[in-house]
Structure formats: structure tokens, C-alpha cells
N, CA, C and O of each residue as an XYZ file, in Angstrom:
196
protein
N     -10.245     -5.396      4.583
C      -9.788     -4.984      3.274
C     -10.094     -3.503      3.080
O     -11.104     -3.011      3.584
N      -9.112     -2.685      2.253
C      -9.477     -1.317      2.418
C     -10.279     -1.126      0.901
O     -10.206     -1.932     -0.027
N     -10.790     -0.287      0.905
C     -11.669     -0.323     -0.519
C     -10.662      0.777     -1.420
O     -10.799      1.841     -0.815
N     -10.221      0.886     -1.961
C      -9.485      2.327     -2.878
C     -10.157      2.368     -4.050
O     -10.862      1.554     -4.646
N      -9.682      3.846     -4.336
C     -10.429      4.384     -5.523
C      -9.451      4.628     -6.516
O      -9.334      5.840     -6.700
N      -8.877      4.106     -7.061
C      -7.409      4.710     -7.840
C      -8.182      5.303     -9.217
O      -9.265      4.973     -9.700
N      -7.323      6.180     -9.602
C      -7.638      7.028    -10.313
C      -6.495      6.627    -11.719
O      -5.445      7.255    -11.585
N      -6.507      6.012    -12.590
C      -5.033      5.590    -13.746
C      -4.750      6.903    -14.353
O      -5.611      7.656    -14.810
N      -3.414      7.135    -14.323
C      -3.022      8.839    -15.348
C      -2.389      7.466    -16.158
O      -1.891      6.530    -15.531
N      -2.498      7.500    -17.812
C      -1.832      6.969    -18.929
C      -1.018      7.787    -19.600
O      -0.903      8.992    -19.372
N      -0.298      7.018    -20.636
C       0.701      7.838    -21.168
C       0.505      7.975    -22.397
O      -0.100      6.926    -22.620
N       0.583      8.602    -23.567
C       1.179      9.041    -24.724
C       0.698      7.683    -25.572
O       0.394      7.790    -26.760
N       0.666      6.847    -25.122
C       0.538      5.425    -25.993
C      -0.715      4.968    -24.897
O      -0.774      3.738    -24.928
N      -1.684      5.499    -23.989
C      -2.400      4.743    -23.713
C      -2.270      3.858    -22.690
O      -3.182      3.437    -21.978
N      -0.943      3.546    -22.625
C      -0.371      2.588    -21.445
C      -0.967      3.164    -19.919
O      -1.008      4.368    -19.669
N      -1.371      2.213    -19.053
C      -1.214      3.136    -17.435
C       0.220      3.740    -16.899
O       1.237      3.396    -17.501
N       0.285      4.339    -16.148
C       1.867      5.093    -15.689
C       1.963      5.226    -14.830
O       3.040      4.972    -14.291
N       0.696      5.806    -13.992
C       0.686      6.038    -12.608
C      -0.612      6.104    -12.340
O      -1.460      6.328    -13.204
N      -0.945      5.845    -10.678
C      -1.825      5.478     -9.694
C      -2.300      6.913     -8.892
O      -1.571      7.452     -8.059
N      -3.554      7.407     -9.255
C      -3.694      8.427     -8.110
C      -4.639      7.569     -7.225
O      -5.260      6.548     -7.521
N      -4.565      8.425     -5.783
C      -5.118      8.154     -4.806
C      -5.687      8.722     -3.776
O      -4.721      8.950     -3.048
N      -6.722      9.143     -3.175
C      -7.290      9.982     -2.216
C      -6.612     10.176     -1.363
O      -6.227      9.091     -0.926
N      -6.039     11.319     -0.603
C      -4.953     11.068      0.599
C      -5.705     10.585      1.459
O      -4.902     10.223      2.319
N      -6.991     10.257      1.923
C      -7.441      9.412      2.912
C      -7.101      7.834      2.694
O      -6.547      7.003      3.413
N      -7.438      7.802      1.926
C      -7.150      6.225      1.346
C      -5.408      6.051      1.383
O      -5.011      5.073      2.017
N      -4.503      6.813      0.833
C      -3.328      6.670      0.943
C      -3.089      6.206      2.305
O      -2.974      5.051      2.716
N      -3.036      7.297      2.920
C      -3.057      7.244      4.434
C      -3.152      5.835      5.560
O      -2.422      5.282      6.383
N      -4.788      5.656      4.896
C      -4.649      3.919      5.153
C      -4.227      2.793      4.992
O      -4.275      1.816      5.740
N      -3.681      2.959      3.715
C      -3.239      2.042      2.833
C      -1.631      1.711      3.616
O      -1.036      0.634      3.651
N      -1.191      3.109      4.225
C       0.423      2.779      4.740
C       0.197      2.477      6.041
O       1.057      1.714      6.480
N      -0.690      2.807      6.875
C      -0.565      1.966      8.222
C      -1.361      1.060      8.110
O      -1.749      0.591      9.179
N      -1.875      0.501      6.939
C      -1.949     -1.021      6.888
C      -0.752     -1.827      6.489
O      -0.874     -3.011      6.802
N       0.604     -1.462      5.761
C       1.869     -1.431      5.571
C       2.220     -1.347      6.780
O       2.039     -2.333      7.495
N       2.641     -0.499      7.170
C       3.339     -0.336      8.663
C       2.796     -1.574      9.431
O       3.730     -2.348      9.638
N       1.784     -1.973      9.857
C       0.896     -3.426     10.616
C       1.589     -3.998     10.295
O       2.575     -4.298     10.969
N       1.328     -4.466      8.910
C       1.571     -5.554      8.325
C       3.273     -5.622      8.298
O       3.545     -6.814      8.433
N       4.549     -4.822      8.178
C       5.975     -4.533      8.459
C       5.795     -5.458      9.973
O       6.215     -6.604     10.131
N       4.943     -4.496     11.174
C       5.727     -4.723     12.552
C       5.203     -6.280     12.654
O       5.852     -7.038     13.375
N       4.203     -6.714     12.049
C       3.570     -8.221     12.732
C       4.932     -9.017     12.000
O       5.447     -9.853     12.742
N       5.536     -8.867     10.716
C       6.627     -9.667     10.080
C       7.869     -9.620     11.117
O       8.739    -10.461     11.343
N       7.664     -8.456     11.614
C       9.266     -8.225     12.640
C       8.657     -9.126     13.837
O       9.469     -9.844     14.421
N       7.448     -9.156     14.216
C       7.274     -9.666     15.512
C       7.441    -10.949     15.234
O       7.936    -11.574     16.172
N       7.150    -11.727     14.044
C       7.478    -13.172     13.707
C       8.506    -13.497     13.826
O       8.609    -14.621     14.318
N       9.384    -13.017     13.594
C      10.852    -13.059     12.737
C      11.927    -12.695     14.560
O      12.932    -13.288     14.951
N      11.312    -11.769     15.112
C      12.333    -11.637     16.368
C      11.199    -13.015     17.057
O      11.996    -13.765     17.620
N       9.972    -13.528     17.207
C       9.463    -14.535     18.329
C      10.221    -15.849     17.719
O      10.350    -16.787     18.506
N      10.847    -16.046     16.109
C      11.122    -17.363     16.131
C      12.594    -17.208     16.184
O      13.261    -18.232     16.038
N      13.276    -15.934     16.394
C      14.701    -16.043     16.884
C      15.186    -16.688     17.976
O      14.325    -16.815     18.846
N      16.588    -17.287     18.339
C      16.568    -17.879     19.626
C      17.280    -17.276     20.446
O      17.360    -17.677     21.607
């Protein structure tokens, strides 16, 4: 599990809006994406026939 630190920017009313993020942590966060993409393709082409 990756640990992140998000940072909330809110809006005008208080609401959250957007997510900051350490570019280290970003960073990880997408080639844990990317993994997690190629292992779905590797499922998906091993149960093709």
C-alpha cells in the first residue's frame, strides 16, 4: 500500500476541489496504475483463446 499525503485545495463554499500531491508520491501512485493496467491485460489476453 502506498502511504500519500494529499494536500485538499477547497473552494469558495468550503467544498474539496482538488487533490495535491508530492511528485514522489504521484510518481508512485502511476506505476502502481501502470502494474495494476498490465496484470488486467495479462488476464484478459491468458483467458483469450
Amino acid at each position: 500500500m502506498i502511504l500519500l499525503h494529499p494536500k485538499y485545495v477547497v473552494d469558495e463554499n468550503g467544498q474539496k476541489s482538488e487533490v495535491l500531491l508530492p511528485v514522489a508520491e504521484w510518481e508512485r501512485l502511476m506505476n502502481e496504475m501502470d502494474e495494476i493496467y498490465d496484470i488486467r491485460a495479462y488476464d484478459v489476453a491468458k483467458s483469450a483463446p
